[in-house]
Each structure stands twice: as C-alpha cells, then as structure tokens.
N, C-alpha and C positions, 0 to 999 in steps of 0.2 A: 504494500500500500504506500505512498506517495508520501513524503513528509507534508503537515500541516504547514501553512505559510505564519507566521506571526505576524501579529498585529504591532502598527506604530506604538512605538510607548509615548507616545505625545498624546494618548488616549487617556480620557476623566480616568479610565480604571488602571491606567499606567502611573504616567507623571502626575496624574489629580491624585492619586491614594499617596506616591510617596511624598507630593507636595503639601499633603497634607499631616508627613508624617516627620516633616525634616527639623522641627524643633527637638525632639531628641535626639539627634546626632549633631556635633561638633564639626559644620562643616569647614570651619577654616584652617582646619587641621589637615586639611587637604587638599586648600591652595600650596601652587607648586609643587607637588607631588608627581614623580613617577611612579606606576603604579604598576606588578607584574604580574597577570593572571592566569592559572592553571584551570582549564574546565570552565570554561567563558562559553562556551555553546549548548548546555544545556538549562534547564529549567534556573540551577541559581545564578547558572552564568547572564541567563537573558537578563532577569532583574536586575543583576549588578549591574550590566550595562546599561538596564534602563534609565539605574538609580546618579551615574557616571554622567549618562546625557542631560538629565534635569543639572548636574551640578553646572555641566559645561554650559546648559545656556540661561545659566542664571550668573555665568560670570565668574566659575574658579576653574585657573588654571591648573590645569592638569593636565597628565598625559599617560595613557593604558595600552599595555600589549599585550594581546591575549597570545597563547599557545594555541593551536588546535590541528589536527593531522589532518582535519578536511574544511581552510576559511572559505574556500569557496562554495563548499555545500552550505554553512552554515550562511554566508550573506544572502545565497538564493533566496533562501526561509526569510530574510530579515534585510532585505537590503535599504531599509531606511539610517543601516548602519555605515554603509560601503562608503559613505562621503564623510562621516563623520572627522572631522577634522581633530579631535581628542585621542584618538582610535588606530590601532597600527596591530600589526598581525603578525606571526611568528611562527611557520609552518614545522611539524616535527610531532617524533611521539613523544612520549611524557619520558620513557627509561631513557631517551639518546639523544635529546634535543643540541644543538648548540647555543654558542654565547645568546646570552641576552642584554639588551639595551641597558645601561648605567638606570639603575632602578633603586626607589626608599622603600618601599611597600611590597609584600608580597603576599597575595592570596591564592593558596595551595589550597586549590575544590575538584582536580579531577579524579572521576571516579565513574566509571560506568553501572549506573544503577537498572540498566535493562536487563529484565527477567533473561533473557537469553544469554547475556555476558554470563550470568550465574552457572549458567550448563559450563562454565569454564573455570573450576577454582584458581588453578596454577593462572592461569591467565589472569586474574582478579588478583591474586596472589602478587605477583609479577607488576605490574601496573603499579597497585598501593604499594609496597614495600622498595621497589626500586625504584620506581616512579619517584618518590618522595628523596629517598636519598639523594637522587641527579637533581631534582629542582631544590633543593637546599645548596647544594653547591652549588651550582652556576648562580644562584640568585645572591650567595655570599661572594662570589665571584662580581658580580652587579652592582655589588655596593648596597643589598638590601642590609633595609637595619632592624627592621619591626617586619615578621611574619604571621600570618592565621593560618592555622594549621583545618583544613572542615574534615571531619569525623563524622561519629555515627553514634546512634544510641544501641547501634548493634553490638558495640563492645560490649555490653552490660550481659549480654545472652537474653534467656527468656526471664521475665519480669516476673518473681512472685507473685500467686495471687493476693496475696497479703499484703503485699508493697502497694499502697495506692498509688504514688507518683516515686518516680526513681530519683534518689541523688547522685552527684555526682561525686560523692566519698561513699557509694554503695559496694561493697566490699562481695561483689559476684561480679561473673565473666560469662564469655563462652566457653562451652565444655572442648578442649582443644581437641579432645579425638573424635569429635562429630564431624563427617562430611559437610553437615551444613554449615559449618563455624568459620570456612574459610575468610569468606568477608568480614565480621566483626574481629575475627585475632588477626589478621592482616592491620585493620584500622589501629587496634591497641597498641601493636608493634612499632606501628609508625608514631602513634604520640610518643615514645619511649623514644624513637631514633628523632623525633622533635625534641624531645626535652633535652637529648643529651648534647645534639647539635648545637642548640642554642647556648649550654651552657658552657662550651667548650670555645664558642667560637663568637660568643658575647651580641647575639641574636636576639631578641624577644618575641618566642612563637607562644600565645593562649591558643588553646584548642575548643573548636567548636563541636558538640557535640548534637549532631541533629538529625530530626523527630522526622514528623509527616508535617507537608505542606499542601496547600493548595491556591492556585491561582495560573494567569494567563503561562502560559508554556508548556501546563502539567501535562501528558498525555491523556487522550478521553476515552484510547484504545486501549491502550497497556495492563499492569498488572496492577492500578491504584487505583482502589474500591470508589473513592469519592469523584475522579475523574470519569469512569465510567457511567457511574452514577448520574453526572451532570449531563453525558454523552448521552443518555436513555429517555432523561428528562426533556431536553431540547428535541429531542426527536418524537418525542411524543406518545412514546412506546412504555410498557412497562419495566418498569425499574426492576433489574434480577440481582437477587443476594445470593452469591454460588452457595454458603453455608447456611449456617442458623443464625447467623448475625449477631453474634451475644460477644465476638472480642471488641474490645474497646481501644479506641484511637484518641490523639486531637487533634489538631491542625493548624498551622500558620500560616496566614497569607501573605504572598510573595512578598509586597511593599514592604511588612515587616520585618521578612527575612534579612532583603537587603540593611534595610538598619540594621537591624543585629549586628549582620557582617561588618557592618564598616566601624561600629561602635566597638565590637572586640578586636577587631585590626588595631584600632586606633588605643585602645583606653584596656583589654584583657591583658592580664598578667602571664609572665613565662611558667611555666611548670602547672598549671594552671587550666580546666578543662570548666565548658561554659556548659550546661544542655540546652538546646534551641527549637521551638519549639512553643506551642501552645500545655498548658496545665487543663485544660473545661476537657475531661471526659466524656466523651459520645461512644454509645456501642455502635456497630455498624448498621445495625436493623435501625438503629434511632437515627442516625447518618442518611440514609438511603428515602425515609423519610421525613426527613428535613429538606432535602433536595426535593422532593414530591412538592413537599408545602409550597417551598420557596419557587420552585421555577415552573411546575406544574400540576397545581393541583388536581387534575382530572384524572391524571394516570395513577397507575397501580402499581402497587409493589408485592412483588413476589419472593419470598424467604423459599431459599429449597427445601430447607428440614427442618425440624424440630429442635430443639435446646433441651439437649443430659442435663437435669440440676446436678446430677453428681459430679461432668464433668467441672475438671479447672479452665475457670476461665480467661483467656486469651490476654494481655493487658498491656501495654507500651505507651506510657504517660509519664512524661515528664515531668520531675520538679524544676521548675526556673526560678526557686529564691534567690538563688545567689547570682544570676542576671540581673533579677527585679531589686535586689537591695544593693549590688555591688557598682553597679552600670546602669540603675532607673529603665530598665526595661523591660517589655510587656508586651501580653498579644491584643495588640490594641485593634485589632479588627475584628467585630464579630463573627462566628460561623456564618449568619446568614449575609451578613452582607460580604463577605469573601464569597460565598457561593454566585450571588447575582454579578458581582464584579467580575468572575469566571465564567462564568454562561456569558456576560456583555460581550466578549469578542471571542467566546469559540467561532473558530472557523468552521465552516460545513465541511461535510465529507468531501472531498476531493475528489472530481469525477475521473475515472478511466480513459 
C-alpha cells in the first residue's frame, strides 16, 4: 500500500496545537543552535520538525540535519519541507553514517517501530545498540555538547498488574531470555552505553522514556489500536477490537511530545531517564469507544471476545511525576480533542 502523504504543519492541528503549547518550553535556548537529528522521518521525527518550522518562522535561528537512509522518500510524503531553508539532510544508515555538520544538540530517536522490523530481533538488535554507539561518536566528533537519548517504556518488561503507573526507579526489566525482549534490553543497553558515554567524555544525555502516542503521522493501518480505530471511524464502518479490550493504554499527542523532546534536550539531566507519555488510563474497549463518540457516533463497535476476570490484566501507564515536578510538564491535550485533531487531517486511502 502506498505511503500516506502528510499534511502541512502550518495546519490549526499542527502549528495551532504547538503554538498553543510553546509557553512551556524555553525557546530561546534555541536561538543559534545547530541541531543533529537521528529518526527525523517518522511519526516523532514529523512533529519535531513540525515543532522546528513554527520556531523558524517565528524568528529563531537555527539550523537541523536530519539523518535518514531514504530523504527522498520521506520529502515525497512531506514536501512542504524540501524548501525549508532551516533544514538540511544527511543521507546514511544509523550503524555507518559519516561526518556530520559542526553540531550543539543532539536528538538520538531512530528506531524502527514497524511490526514487521520486529520479525527481525538481531536486526533491531543491531540498529539500537550500534546505531547509538556510531551516533554518539560522530556527534562528539561534531562538537555536540547536550544529547537526548529517546527510549522506550519497553525497558521496564510487562507492567505489574499491581503497579498502576510505572516509575522510573521501578526496579523490573525485560526477562533477557525471552525472544520477545529483544527490543526493550536493546533500549536498556543503550541508556547504559548513554550514560557511560557521557560520563567519560563530558556529554549530557537524559533519556526519554516513551509510552503510546497519538496524532497526525500515526499510522491508521499498522499495528496501533487507537490509529486504526480513528481509521474505522472516518470510514464509517464499524470499529473492530481484535481482543477483549480490557488492556489498558494512554496517550500523548504529538504537539506534546514534541515539547517534551525539546524540554529534556534542553533542561533533562545526565544519568537521568524521563517516562513520556500520558498518566489518564483508558482500557482499549473504552478507547475504541471514545473514538465512536468523538468522530462517529453512529457506528458500532465490535469486541471479539469476552474478558477472563481471572485473567491478568494487560497495563502500560506511565508515571510522569518527575517530568511534571522536575520540568513542569504535562499531557496537556485531552484524549478527545487529540483524537479530533487526528481525524482533522487523516489522509484518505490512497487510491491504486
């Protein structure tokens, strides 16, 4: 199927949410800044550069190169970036890149989060772990001096039922001899070769650790309940829960994310892991009808099966105290109006 084209972020649900969101961040901490980005074409990459283009035409200079092994597929998708005069580009894969531009800032986000990467651990393996080691060096090479390291709440493993929101001094992991644990000890490994890095070589990387999101870029195909969700609604069809709907999620939209990022780039501590991320609980059956309410009420939602009360149930919620008291930050956009804001420019199917 055909990538989704993206919508301008000069859009009320682009530039209007983060412009309405830029009093919490410190933007002049990023006048004159060079700025070096890993994972700039995906869903956090879009918003960062959304969040990049409101600073540049509101008048701080700056200047971003992203890495990416395909800039040309990626301006197809987005080419109200191609001219961007802030904007420069730096072709390569993440383990074997060469030199980059004399750079202050560095945000290390790449990471393939498509269900199908995953049919590949060593390859995800590979990617995170080496990947990161090469972009710490060239970017100390660069002259960076302040890094964000973006992680995962996958480190943590599965979420106690007990645990209602997880911190980030939670003293579990992923089980290392699970097949499925590739991805999250990959991520943990790499905060460790962040933290050492920095200390060795007088760096400041915080690590982000992060949740589920929602907003414009999300896929409405993929393997992310709430996108598909919006994808069902819009179309008019009934909304399908593949399970019983009883695990529980939150979600942050994009606008927000982007602060986030620039606020831990800017002001997160070295040695130091953020979770990012919404804390309001929704199970997915209450998810799926939310999106009903909000974008179509007429349609139906269909649960496949029924809910074990004996089984344990599913949980991955964030606590973000120590964002919200450390860094004053928040998921200041509600579920439903993130939802309408993401339905506002889904793009249609793409025709064949």
């Amino acid at each position: 199927m055909p990538a989704r084209t993206l919508p301008s972020p000069a859009s009320p649900a682009v530039h209007g949410r983060l412009e309405a969101l830029l009093g919490h961040l410190d933007t002049g901490r990023l006048d004159r800044q060079r700025i070096f980005v890993t994972g700039g074409t995906g869903f956090f990459g879009y918003w960062l550069l959304s969040l990049f283009d409101l600073l540049d035409r509101q008048g701080l200079d700056l200047k971003v190169c992203v890495l990416s092994r395909e800039p040309d597929a990626f301006l197809a998708r987005a080419p109200f970036f191609i001219r961007a005069p802030w904007l420069e580009w730096q072709q390569g894969d993440i383990k074997d890149f060469g030199a980059v531009p004399a750079s202050d800032l560095l945000i290390h986000a790449a990471t393939d989060t498509d269900a199908a990467a995953h049919r590949h651990p060593l390859a995800i393996m590979d990617d995170i772990l080496l990947g990161t080691r090469h972009t710490l060096a060239r970017a100390r090479e660069a002259g960076v001096r302040r890094a964000l390291y973006v992680s995962s709440g996958a480190v943590y493993g599965r979420q106690p039922a007990e645990v209602e929101h997880i911190a980030e001094d939670a003293a579990f992991a992923c089980d290392p001899m699970h097949p499925g644990s590739a991805y999250g000890e990959a991520k943990r490994a790499a905060e460790q070769w962040c933290l050492q890095f920095g200390l060795q070589h007088g760096i400041e990387i915080p690590v982000a650790r992060c949740f589920a999101f929602v907003g414009t870029g999300l896929p409405l195909d993929g393997h992310f309940a709430i996108g598909n969700f919006i994808r069902d609604a819009l179309a008019g069809q009934t909304i399908q829960v593949g399970g019983d709907g009883s695990p529980l999620r939150s979600y942050l939209y994009g606008a927000d994310l982007a602060i986030w990022l620039l606020a831990l780039l800017l002001r997160g501590q070295h040695g130091r892991a953020y979770n990012v991320g919404a804390d309001q609980a929704v199970s997915i059956a209450e998810l799926a009808h939310r999106v009903r309410d909000t974008l179509a009420p007429d349609v139906q939602v269909h649960i496949a099966c029924g809910h074990d009360d004996k089984a344990e149930r599913n949980r991955y919620i964030p606590s973000i105290q120590r964002a919200r008291h450390e860094l004053a930050l928040d998921a200041w956009t509600p579920l439903e109006q993130a939802i309408r804001l993401t339905a506002e420019l889904a793009a249609p199917e793409p025709q064949p």
